[in-house]
N, C-alpha and C positions, 0 to 999 in steps of 0.2 A: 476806488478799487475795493473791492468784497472778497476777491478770492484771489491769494497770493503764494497756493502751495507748487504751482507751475509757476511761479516766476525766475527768470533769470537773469544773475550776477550779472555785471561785464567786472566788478573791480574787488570783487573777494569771495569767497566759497560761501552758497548759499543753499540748502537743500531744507525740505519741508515734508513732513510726512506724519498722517493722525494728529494733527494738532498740533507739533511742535515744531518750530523753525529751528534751526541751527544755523548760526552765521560763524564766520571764522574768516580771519585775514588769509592774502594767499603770498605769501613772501614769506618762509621760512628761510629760504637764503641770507634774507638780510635781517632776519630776526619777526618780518609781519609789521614791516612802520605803516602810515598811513599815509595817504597821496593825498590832492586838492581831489582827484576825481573820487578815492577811496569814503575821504571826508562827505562830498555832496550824495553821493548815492546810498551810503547811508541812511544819510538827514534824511533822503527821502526815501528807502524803504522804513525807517521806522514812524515815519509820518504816516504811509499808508497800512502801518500796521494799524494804527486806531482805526481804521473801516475795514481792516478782514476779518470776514464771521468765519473763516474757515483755521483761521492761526490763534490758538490760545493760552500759549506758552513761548518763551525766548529761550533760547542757550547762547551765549555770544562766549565762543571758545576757544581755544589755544589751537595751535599749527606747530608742525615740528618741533613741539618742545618746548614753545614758548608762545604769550598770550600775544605782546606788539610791544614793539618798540620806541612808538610815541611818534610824530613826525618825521617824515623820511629827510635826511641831512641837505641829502641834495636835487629833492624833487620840491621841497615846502621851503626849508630856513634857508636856502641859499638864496630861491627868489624873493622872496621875502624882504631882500635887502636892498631891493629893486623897484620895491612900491611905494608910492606916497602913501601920506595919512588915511586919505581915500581910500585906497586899494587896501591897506591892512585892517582898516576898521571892517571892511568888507568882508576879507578872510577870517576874523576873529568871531565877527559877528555868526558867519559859516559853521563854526564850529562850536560854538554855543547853541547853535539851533539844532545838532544832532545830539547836547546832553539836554535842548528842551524835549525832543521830538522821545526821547528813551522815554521821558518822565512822564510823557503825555502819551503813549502809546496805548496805554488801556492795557495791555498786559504784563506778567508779572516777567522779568528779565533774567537770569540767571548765569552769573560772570564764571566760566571754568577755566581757573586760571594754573600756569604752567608756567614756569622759567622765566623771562625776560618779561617787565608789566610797567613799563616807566612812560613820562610824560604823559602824552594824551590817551595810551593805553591806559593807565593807572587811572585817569577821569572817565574813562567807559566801567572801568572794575566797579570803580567809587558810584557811577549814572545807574550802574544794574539796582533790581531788588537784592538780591543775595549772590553771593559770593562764597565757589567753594575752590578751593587753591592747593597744592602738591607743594610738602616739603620745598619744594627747592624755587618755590615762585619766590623772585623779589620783585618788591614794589616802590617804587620812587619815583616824586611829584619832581621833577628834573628843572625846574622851571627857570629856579633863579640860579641853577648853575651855565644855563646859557644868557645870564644878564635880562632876564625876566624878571615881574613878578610873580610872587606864586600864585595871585589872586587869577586864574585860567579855568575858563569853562564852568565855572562854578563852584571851583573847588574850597573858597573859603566860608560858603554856605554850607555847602554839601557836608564837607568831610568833616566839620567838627560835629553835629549832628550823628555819625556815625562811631567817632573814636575818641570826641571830648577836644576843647578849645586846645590845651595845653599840650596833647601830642599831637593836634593837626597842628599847632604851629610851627613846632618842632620838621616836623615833615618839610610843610612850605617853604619854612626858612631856611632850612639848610639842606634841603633837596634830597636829604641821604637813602639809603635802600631799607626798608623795612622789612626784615624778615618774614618766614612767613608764619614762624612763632608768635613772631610780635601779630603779628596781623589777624590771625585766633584771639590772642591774650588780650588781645585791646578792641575787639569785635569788629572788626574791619572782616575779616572771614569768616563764615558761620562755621567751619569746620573746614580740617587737611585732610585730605587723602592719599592713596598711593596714584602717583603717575598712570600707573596703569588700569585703576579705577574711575582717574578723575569722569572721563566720559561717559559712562554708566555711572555714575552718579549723578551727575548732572543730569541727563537724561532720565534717570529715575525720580528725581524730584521734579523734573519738567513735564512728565506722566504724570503723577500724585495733583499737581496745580491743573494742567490739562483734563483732567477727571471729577476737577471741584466744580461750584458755581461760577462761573465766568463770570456772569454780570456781576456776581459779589463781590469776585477779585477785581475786574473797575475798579469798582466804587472803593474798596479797600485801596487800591494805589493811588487813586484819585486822594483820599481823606489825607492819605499818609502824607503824602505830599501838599496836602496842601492845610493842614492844619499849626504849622509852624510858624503862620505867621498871625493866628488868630488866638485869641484869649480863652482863659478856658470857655467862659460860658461859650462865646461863641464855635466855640471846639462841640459841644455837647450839642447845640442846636443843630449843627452845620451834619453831626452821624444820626440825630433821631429824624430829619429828615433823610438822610442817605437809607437808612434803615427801614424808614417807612417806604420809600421807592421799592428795597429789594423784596419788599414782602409781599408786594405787588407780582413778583414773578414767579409764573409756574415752577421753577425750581423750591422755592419754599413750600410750594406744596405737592413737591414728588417728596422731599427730604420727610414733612410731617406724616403723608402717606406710608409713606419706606419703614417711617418708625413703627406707627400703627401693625403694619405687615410680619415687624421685624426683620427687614431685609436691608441690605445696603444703597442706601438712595444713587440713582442713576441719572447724574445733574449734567443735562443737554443746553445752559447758558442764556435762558429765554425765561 
């Protein structure tokens, strides 16, 4: 799939327009939890997000006031209790494959978060590139307060890499709600907003990325991600070939044109 700005939803509000998708749960009633169906068609529109040349930007944003809920009680954890090993390793696996499919996406993601952001909500916030969040978002890894581990979706890779070993474990282990102070203060948010901004802001930094080198930001998500498990030299190897790919693209040379010119380069992703 190449072109995804007509695509549509059946299991949560999805709209597209100039470059930028907006995804957003549709269950405000119940807070915005996630279904088994909510869960797979996810996984795969952000699978098919890595082959749309027409989407360059993500927003995955809040609904009535709040981002999600995490698991819907009695559409996911009730059946749940109904599966063999089989069947669970399947569902888990499920839901791992839409915090791989974020990572692997090829574009940059942007979490705009509101009010209620716990369980599997809180590992999409954690899956996005950035994260910008309203006073009043809390955020809580809910895991082991249903007799979980917290080790879900990737969370005990992920979130210490973003807030340090010592308060992710904090988090994991005792499930509690992190403010959304705490969540600036400890760089889990890049910044708070007002409620009534969060949208336009998010939006406006999903412009600002939609407007840059796309294939740059690739390869920038691509490194980011995947340089964590490599040493430094092989860190340093791993971006001067990234680096020498991107120079290969007419985008570097509208950007050095642009300079010459003195004009603001006009980067079309190719």
């Amino acid at each position: 799939m190449t072109d995804m700005a007509g695509y549509e939803a059946k299991h949560f509000r999805w709209r597209a327009e100039d470059g930028i998708a907006v995804i957003s749960l549709d269950r405000p009633e119940r807070k915005n939890p996630l279904t088994f169906d909510s869960y797979a068609e996810l996984r795969d529109v952000f699978r098919a997000l890595a082959y749309a040349d027409d989407i360059k930007a993500v927003v995955f944003g809040s609904n009535g006031g709040n981002f999600c809920s995490g698991g819907d009680v009695h559409d996911i954890i009730g059946p749940l209790l109904d599966l063999d090993m089989k069947g669970l390793l399947k569902f888990t696996r499920m839901t791992g494959d839409l915090i791989k499919a974020m990572v692997n996406c090829g574009k940059p993601v942007i979490a705009a978060v509101d009010g209620v952001c716990v369980g599997a909500g809180a590992i999409i916030a954690m899956a996005s590139d950035m994260r910008l969040a309203t006073p009043e978002a809390k955020t809580a890894f809910l895991f082991t307060r249903v007799g979980l581990a917290g080790c879900d979706m990737g969370a005990c890779a992920i979130l210490p890499r973003i807030i340090g070993q010592g308060r992710a474990s904090e988090l994991l282990y005792t499930g509690r709600t992190m403010s959304a102070e705490e969540g600036e203060r400890w760089g889990f948010f890049n910044r708070l907003v007002g409620a009534d901004s969060l949208d336009a802001e998010a939006l406006a930094l999903a412009r600002r990325l939609a407007d840059g080198p796309n294939f740059g930001h690739m390869m920038t998500k691509t490194m980011l991600n995947q340089e964590w498990s490599m040493s430094i030299e092989q860190a340093i190897e791993a971006e001067a070939q990234a680096q020498a790919i991107c120079m290969q693209t007419l985008d570097f040379k509208r950007a050095y044109d642009a300079f010459v010119a003195h004009q603001k380069p006009k980067f079309e992703g190719n």
